[in-house]
py3Dmol code that shows the C-alpha trace and the ligand (Angstrom):
import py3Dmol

protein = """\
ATOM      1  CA  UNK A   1     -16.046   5.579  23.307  1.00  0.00           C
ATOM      2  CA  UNK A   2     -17.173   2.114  21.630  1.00  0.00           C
ATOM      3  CA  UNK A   3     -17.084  -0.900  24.025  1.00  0.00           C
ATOM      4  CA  UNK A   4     -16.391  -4.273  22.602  1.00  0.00           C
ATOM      5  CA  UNK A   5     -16.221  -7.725  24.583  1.00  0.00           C
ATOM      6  CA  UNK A   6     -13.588 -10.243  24.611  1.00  0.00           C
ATOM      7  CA  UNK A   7     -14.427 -13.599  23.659  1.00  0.00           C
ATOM      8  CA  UNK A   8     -15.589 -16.047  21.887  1.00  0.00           C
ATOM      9  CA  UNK A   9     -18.481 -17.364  24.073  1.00  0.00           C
ATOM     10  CA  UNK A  10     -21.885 -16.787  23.052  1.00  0.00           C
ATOM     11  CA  UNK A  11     -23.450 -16.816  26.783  1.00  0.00           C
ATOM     12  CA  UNK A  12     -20.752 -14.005  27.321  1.00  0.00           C
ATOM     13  CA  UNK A  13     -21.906 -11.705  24.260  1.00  0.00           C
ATOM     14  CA  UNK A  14     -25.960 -12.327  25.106  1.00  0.00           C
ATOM     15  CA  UNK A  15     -25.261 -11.190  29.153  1.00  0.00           C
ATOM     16  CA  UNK A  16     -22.999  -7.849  27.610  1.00  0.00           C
ATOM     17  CA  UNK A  17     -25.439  -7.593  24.639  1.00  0.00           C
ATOM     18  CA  UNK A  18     -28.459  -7.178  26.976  1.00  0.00           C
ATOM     19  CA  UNK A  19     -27.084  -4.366  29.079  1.00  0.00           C
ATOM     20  CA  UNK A  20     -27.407  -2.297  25.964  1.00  0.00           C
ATOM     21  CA  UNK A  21     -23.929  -0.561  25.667  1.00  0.00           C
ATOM     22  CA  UNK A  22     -22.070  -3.542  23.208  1.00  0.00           C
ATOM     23  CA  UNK A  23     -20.808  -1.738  20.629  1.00  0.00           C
ATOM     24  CA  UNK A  24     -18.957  -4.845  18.844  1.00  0.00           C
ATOM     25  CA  UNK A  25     -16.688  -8.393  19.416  1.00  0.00           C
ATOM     26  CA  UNK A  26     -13.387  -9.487  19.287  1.00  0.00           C
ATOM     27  CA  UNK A  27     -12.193 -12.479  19.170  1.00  0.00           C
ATOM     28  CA  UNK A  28      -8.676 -14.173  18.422  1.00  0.00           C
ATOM     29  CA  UNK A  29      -7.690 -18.315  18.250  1.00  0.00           C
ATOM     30  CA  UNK A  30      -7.011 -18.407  21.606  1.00  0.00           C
ATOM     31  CA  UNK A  31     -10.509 -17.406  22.435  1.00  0.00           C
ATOM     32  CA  UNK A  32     -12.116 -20.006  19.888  1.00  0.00           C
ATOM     33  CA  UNK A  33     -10.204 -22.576  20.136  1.00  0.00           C
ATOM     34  CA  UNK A  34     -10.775 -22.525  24.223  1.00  0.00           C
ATOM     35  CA  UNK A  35     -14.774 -22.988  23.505  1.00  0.00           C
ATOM     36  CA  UNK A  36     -14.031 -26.274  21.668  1.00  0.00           C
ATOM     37  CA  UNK A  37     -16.076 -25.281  18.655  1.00  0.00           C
ATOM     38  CA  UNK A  38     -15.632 -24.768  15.343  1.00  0.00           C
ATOM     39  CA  UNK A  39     -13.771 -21.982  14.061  1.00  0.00           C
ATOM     40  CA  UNK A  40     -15.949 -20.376  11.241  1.00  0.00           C
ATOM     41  CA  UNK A  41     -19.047 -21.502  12.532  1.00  0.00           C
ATOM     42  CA  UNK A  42     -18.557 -19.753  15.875  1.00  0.00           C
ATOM     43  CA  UNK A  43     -17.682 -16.520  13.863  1.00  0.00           C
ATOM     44  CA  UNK A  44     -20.813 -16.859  12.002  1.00  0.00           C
ATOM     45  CA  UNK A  45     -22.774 -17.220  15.431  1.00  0.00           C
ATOM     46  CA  UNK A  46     -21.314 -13.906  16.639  1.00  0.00           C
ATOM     47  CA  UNK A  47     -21.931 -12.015  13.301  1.00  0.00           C
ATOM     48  CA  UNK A  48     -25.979 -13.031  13.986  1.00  0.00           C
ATOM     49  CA  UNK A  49     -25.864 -11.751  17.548  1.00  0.00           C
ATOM     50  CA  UNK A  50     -23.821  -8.747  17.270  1.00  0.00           C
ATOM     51  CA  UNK A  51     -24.682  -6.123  14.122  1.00  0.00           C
ATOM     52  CA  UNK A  52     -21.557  -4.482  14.745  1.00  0.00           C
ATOM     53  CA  UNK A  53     -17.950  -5.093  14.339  1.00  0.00           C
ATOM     54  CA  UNK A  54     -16.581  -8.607  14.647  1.00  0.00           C
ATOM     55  CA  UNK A  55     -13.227  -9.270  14.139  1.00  0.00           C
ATOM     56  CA  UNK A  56     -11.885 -12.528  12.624  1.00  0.00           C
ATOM     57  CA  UNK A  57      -8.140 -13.663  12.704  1.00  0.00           C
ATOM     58  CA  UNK A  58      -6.339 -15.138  10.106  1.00  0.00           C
ATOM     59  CA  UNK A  59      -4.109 -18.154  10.356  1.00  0.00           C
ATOM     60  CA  UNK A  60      -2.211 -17.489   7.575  1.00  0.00           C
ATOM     61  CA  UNK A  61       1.063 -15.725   8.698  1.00  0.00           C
ATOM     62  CA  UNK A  62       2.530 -15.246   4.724  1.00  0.00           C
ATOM     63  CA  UNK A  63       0.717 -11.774   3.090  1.00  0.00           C
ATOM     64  CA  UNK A  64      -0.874 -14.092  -0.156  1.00  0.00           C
ATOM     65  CA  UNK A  65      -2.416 -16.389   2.496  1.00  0.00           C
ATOM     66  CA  UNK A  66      -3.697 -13.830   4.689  1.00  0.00           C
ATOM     67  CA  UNK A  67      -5.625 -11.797   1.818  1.00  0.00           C
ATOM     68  CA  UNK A  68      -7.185 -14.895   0.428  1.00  0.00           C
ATOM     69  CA  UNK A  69      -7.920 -15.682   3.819  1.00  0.00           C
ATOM     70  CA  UNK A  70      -9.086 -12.639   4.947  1.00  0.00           C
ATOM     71  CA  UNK A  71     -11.503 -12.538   1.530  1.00  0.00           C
ATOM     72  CA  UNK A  72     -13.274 -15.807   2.919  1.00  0.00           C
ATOM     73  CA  UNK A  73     -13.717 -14.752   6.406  1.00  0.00           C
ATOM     74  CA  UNK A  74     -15.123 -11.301   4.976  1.00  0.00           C
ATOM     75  CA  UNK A  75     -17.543 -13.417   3.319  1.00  0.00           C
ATOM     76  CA  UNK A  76     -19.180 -14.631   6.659  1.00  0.00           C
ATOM     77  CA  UNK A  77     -21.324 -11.515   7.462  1.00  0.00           C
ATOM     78  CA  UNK A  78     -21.317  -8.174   6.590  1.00  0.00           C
ATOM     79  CA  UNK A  79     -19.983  -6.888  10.123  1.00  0.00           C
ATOM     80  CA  UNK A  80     -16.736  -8.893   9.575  1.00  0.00           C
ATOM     81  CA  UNK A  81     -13.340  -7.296  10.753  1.00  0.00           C
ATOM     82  CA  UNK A  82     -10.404  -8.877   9.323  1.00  0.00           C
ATOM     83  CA  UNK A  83      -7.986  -9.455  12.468  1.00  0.00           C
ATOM     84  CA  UNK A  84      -4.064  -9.196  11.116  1.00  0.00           C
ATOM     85  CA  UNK A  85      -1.303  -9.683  12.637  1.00  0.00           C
ATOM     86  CA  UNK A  86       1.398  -6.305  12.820  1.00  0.00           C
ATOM     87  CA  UNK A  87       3.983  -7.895  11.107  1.00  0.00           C
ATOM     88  CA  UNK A  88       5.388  -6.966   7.512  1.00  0.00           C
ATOM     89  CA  UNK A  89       2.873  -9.564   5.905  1.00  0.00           C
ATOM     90  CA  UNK A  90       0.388  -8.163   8.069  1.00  0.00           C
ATOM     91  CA  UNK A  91       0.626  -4.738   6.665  1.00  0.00           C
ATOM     92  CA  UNK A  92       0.766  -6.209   2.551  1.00  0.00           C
ATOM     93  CA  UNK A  93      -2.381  -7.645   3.229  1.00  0.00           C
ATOM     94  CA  UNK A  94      -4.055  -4.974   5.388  1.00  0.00           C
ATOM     95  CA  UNK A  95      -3.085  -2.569   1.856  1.00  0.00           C
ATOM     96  CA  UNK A  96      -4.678  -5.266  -0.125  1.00  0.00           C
ATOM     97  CA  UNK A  97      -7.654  -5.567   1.499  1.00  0.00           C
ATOM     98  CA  UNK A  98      -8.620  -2.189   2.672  1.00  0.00           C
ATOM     99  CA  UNK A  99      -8.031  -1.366  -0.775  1.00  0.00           C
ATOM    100  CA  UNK A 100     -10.852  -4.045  -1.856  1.00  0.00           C
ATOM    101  CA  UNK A 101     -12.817  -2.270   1.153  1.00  0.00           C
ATOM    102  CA  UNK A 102     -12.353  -4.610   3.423  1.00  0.00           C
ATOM    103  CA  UNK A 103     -12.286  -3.322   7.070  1.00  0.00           C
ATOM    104  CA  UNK A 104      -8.935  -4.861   8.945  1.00  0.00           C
ATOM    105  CA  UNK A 105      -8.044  -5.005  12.414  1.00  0.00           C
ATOM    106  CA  UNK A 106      -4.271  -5.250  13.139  1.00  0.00           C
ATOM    107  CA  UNK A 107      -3.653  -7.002  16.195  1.00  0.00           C
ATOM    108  CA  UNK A 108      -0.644  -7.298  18.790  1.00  0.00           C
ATOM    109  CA  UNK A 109       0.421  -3.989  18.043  1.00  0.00           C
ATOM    110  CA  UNK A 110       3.129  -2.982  21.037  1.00  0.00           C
ATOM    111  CA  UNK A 111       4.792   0.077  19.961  1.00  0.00           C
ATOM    112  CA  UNK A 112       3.479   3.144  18.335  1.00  0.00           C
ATOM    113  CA  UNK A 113       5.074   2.647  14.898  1.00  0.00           C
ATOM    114  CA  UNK A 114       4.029  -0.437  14.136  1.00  0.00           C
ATOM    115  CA  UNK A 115       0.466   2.051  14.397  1.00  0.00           C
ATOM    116  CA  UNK A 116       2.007   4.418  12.676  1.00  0.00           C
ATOM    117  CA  UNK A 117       2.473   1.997   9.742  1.00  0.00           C
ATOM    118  CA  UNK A 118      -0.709   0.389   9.899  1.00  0.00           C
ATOM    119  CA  UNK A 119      -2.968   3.393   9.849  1.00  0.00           C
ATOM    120  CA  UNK A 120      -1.103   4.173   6.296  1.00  0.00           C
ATOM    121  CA  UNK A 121      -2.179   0.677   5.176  1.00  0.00           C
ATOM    122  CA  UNK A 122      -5.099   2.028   5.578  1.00  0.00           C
ATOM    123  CA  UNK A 123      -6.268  -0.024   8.877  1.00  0.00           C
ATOM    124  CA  UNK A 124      -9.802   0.155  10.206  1.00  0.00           C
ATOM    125  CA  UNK A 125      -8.366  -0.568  13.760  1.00  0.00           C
ATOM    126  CA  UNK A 126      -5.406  -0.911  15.837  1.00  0.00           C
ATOM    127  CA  UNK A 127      -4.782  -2.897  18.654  1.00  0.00           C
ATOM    128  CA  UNK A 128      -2.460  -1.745  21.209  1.00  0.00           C
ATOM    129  CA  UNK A 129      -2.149  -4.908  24.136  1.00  0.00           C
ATOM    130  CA  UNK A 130      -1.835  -2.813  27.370  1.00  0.00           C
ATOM    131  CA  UNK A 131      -2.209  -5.437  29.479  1.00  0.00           C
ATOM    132  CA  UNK A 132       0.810  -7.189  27.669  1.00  0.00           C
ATOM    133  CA  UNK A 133       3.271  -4.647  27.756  1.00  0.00           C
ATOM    134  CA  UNK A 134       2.503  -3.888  31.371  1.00  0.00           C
ATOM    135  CA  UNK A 135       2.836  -7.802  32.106  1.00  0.00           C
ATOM    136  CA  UNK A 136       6.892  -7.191  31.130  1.00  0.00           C
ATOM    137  CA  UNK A 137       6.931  -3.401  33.066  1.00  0.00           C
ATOM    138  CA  UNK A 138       6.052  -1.571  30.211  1.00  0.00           C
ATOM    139  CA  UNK A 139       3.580   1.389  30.001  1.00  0.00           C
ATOM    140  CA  UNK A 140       0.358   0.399  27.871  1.00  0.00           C
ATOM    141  CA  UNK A 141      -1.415   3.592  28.687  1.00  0.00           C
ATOM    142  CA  UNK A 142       1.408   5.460  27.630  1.00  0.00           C
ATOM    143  CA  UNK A 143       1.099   3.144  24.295  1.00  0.00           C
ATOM    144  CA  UNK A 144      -2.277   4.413  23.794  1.00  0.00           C
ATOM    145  CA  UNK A 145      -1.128   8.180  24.850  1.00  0.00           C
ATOM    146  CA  UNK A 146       1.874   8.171  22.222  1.00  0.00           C
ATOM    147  CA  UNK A 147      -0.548   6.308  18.677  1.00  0.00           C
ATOM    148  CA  UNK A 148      -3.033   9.399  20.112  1.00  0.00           C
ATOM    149  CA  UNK A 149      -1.097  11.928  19.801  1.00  0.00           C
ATOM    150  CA  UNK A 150       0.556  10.787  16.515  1.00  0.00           C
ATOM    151  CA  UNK A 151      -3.075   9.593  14.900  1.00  0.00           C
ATOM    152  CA  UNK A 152      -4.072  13.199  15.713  1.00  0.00           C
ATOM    153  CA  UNK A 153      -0.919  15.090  14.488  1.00  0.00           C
ATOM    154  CA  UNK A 154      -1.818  14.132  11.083  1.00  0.00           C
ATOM    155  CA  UNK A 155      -5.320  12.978  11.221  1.00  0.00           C
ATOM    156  CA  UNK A 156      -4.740   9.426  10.536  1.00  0.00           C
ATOM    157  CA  UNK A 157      -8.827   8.337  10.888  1.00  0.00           C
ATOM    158  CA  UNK A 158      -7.625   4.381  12.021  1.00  0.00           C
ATOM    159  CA  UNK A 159      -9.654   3.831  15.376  1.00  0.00           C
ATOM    160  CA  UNK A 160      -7.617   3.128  18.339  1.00  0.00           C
ATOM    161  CA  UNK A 161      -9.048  -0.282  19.547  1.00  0.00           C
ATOM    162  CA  UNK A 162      -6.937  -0.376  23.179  1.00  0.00           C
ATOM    163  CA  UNK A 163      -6.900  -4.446  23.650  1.00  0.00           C
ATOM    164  CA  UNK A 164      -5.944  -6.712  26.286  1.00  0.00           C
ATOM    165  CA  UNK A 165      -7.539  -4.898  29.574  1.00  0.00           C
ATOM    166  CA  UNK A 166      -6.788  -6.420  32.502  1.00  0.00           C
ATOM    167  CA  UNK A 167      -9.026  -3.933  35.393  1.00  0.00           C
ATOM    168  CA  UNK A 168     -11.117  -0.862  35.198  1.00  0.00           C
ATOM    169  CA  UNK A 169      -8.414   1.316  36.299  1.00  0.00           C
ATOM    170  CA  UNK A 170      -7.043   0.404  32.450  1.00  0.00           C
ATOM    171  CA  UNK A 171     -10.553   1.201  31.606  1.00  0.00           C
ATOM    172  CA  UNK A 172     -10.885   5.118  32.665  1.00  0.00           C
ATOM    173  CA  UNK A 173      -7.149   5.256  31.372  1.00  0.00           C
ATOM    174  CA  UNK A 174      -7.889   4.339  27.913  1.00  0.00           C
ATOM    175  CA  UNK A 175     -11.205   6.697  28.003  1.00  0.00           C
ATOM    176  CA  UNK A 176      -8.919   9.926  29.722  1.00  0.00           C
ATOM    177  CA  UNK A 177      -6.420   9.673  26.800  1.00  0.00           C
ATOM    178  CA  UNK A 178      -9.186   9.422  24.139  1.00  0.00           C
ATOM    179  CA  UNK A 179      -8.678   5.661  22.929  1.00  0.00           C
ATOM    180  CA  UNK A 180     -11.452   5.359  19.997  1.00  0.00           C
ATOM    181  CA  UNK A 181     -12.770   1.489  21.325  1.00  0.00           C
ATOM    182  CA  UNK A 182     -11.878  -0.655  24.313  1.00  0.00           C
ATOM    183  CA  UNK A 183     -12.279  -4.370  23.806  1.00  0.00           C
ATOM    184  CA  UNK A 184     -12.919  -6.016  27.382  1.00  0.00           C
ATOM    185  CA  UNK A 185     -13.665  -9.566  28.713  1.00  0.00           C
ATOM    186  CA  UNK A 186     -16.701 -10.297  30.393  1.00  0.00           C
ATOM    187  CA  UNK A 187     -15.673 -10.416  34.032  1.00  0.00           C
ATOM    188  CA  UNK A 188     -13.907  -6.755  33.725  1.00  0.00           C
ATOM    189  CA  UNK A 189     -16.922  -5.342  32.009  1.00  0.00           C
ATOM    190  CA  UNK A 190     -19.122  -6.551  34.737  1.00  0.00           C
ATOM    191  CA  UNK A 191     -16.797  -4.225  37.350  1.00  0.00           C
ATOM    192  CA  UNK A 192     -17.601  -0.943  35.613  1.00  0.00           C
ATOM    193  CA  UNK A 193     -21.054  -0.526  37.440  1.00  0.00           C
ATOM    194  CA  UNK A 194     -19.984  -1.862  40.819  1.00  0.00           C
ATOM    195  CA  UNK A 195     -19.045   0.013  43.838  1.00  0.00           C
ATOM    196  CA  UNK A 196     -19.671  -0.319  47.519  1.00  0.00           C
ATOM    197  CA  UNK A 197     -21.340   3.393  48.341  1.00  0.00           C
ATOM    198  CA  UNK A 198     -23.923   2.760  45.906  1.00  0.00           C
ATOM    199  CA  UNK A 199     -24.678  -0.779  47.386  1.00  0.00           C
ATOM    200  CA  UNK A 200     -24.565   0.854  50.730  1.00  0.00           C
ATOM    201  CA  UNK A 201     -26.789   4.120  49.514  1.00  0.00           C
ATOM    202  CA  UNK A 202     -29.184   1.427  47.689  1.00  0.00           C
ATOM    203  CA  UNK A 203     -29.551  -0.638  51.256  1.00  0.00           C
ATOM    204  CA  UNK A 204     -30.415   2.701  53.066  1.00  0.00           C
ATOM    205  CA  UNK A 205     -32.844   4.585  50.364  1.00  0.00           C
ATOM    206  CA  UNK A 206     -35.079   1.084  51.006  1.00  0.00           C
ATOM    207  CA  UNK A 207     -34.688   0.987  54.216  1.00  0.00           C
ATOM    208  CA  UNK A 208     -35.608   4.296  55.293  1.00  0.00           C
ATOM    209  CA  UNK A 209     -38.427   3.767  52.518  1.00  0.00           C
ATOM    210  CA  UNK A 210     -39.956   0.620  54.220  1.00  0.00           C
ATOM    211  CA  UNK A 211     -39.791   2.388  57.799  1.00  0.00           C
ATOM    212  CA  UNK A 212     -41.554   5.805  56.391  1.00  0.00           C
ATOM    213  CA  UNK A 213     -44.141   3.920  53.998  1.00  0.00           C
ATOM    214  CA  UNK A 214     -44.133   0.240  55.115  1.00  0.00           C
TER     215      UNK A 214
END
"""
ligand_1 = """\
12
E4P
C -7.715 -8.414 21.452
O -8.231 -8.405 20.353
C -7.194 -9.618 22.092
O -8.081 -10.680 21.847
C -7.092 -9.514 23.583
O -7.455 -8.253 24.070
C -5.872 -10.112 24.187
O -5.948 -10.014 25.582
P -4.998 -10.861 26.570
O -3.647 -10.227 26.556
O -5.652 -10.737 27.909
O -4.968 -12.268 26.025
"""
view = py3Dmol.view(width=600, height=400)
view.addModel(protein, "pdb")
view.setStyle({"model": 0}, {"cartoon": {"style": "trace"}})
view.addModel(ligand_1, "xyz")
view.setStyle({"model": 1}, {"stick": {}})
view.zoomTo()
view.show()
């Protein structure tokens, strides 16, 4: 399973970077826009940290916008994912430019045939926002379950990129039903190596060390 972090903040993507499991970035104009910097510049940063996939969101929200829009951003590095909305426009211009062989990600995805329709657009990734559809008492996990099981039915070969993950527990869901990529902020990713026995079983391996051995 590919981990990729959350943001837009370079401090962020060094600290994830040097534990040696980032697999990619994604970022969105929320993100961005809250580190006050600007907008293709900061991609461009994240492109020179990160060798693998970072994905870039259009503005544009009209198909002829977003294809010349997602030509320029491609243009920033070669590790550029062009972030698309899943929308009817969104799915013109994910066509468009997969067919030029440009990788897409289609973003706020929240029902499995809106993934259905991207991954015959030919979409590099989907994003399925768990952590949205469980804010209104939706399932998200059963989101990713259902694009899963229909991906593998007829070997559709879009990744499933499971997006907005709120706790770990969304975490080892995601990884039990076989999402492709989780994309994770900072403070989440930092929970997946913590737990109190082995802070306790730590304490007491040194302790009885330093008795036995000095
Ligand atoms: C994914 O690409 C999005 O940037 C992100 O996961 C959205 O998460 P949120 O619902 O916590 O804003």
């Amino acid at each position: 399973m590919d981990l990729y972090i959350d943001t837009a903040n370079l401090d962020e993507i060094r600290q994830a970077s040097d534990m040696g499991v980032l697999d990619g970035v994604t970022t969105n104009p929320s993100l961005i826009a809250k580190e006050g910097v600007d907008y293709g510049k900061r991609l461009s940063e994240i492109c020179e940290l990160v060798p693998g996939p970072v994905s870039a969101e259009v503005i544009a929200t009209e198909s002829d916008k977003m294809i010349s829009e997602g030509r320029e951003r491609a243009k920033i590095a070669g590790n550029i994912v062009v972030k698309l909305p899943s929308t009817v426009d969104g799915l013109r211009a994910c066509k468009a430019l997969s067919d030029d062989g440009i990788k897409t990600n289609m973003t706020l995805c929240f029902q499995p045939l809106q993934a259905l329709m991207v991954a015959k657009a030919g979409a590099f990734l989907v994003s399925p926002f768990i952590g949205r559809v469980d804010d209104i008492s939706g399932d998200g996990t059963e989101l990713i379950a259902q694009i899963r099981q229909i991906y593998d039915n007829y070997g559709l070969p879009t990744k499933i990129l499971a997006a907005s993950i709120r706790h770990p527990k969304h975490m080892v869901d995601c990884a039990m039903i076989g999402a492709d990529v989780a994309t994770v902020p900072f403070d989440v990713i930092k929970m997946f190596m913590k737990h109190p026995l082995t802070d306790v079983g730590l304490e007491k391996f040194l302790a009885d060390y330093k008795k036995a051995f000095g």
